[in-house]
Residue frames relative to the residue before (quaternion, step in Angstrom):
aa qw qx qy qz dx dy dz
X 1.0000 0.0000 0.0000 0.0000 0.00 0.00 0.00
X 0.1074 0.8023 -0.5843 0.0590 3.44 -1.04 0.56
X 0.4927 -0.7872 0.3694 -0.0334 2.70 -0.52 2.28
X 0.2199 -0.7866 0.5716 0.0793 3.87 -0.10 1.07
X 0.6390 -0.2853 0.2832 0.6558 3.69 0.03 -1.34
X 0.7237 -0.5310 0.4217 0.1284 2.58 -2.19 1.40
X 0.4330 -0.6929 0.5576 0.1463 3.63 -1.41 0.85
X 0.0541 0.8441 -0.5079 -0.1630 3.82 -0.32 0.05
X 0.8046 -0.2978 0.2039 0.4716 3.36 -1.26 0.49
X 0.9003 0.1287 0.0941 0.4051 3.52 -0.92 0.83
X 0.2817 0.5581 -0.5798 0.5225 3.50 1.79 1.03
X 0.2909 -0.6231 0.7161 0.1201 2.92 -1.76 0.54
X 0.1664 -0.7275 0.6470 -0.1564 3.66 -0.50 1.51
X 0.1710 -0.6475 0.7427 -0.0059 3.62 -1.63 0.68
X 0.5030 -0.6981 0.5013 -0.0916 3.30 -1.00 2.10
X 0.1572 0.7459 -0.6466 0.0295 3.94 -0.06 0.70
X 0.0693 0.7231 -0.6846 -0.0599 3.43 -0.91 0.51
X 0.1356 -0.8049 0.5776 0.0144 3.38 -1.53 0.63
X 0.3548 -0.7204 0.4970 0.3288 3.60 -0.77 0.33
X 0.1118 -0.8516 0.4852 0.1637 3.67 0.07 0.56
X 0.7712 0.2435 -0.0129 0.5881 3.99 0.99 -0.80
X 0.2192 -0.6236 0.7489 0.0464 3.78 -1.07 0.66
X 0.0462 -0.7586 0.6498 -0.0101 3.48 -1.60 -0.24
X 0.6980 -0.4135 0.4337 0.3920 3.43 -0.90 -0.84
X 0.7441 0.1435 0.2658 0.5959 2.84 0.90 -1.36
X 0.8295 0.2244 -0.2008 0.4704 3.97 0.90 -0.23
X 0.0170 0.7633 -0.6043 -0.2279 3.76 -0.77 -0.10
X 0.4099 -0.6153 0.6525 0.1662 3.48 -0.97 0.90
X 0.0367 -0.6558 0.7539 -0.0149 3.98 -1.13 1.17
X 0.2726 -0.6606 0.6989 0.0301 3.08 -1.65 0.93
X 0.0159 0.8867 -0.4614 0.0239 3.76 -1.49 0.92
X 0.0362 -0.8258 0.5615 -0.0377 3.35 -0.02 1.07
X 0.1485 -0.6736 0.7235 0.0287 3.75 -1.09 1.17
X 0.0519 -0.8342 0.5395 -0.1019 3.41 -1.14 1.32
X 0.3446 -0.8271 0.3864 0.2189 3.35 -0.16 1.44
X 0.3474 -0.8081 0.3431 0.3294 4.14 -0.32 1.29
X 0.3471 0.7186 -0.5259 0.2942 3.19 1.39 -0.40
X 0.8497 0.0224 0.0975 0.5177 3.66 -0.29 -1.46
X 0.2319 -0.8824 0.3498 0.2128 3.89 1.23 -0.23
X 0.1101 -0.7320 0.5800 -0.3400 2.43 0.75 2.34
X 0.6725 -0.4255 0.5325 0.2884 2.98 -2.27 0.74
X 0.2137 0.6678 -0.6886 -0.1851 3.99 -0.61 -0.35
X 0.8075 0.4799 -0.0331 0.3413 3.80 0.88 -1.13
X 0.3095 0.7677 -0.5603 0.0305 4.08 -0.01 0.07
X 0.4918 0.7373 -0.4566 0.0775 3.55 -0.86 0.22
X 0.5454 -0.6522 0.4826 0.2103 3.79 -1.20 0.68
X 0.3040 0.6328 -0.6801 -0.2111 3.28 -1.32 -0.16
X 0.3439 -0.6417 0.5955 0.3396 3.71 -1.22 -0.05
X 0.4430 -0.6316 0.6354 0.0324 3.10 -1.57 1.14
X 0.0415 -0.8049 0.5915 0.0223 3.85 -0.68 1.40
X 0.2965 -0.7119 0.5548 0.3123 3.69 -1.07 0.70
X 0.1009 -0.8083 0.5618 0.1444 3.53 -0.67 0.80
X 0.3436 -0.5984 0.6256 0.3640 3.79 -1.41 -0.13
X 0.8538 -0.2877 0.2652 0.3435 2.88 -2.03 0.16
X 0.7762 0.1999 -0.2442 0.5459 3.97 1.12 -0.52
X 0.3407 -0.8681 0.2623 0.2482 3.37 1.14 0.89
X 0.1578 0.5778 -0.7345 0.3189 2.82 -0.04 2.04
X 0.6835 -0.3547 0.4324 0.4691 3.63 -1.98 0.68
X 0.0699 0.6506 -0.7544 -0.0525 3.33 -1.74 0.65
X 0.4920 -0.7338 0.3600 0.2998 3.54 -0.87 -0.03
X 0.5034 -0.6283 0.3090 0.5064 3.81 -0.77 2.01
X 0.6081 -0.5962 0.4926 0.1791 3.27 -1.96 0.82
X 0.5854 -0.5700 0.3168 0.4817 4.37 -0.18 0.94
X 0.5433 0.6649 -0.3891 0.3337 3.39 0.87 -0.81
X 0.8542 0.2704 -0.1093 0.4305 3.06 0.64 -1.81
X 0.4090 0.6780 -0.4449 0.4184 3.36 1.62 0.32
X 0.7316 0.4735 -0.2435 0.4258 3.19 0.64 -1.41
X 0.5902 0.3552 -0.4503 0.5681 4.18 0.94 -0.27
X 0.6032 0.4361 -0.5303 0.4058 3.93 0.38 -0.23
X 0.6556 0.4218 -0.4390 0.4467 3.73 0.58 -0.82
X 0.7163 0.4660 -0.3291 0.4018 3.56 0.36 -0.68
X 0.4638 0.5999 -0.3752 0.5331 3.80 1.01 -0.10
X 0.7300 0.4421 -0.1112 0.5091 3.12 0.43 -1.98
X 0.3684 0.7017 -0.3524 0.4977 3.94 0.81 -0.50
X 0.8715 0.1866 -0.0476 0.4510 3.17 -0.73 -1.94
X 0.2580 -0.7750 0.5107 0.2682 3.95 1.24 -0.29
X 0.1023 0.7260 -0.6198 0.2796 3.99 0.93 1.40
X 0.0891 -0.7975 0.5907 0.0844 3.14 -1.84 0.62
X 0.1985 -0.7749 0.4437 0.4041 3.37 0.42 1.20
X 0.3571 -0.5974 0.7113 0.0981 3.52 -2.03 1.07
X 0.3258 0.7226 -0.6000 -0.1080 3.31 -1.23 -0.33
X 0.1853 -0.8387 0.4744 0.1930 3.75 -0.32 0.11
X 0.3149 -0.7337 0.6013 -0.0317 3.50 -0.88 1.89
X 0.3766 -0.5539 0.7092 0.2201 3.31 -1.83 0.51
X 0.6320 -0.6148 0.4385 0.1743 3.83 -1.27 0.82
X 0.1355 0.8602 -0.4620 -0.1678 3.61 0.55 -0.23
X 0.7525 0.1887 -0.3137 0.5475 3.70 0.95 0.15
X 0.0644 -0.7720 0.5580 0.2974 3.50 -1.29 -0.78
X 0.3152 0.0188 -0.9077 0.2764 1.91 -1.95 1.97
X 0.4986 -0.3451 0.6150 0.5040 3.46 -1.26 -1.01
């Protein structure tokens, strides 16, 4: 995570998240929290997403959930949604 500018109590901010990477086995999500007031950066950061098996070692994502990533990734959508702050910092 890497913190841009601070949120305060009762900002109202808008949530983009993207899949940026696929793999075998990983998907790589991107996040960016923007403040609506003036739609500023406040938020960027990644995490990566592993498929595990029952003894959680990497296994590889099941076709199913391939095929809704390809079809996401396809239409190039970014889920949006827009939150109220409830503390400050983030």
């Amino acid at each position: 995570m890497k913190y841009l500018s601070p949120l305060k109590r009762r900002d109202s901010f808008v949530l983009k998240m993207k899949i940026s990477e696929v793999s075998a086995t990983r998907m790589r999500f991107e996040y960016y929290i923007f403040k609506l007031t003036n739609k500023e950066l406040a938020l960027e950061g990644t995490s990566v997403v592993v498929w595990l098996d029952e003894n959680l070692r990497p296994t590889r994502i099941p076709t199913e959930a391939k095929l809704k990533l390809k079809s996401y990734l396809d239409n190039g959508s970014v889920e949006e949604s827009i939150h109220v702050a409830e503390s400050s910092p983030i």
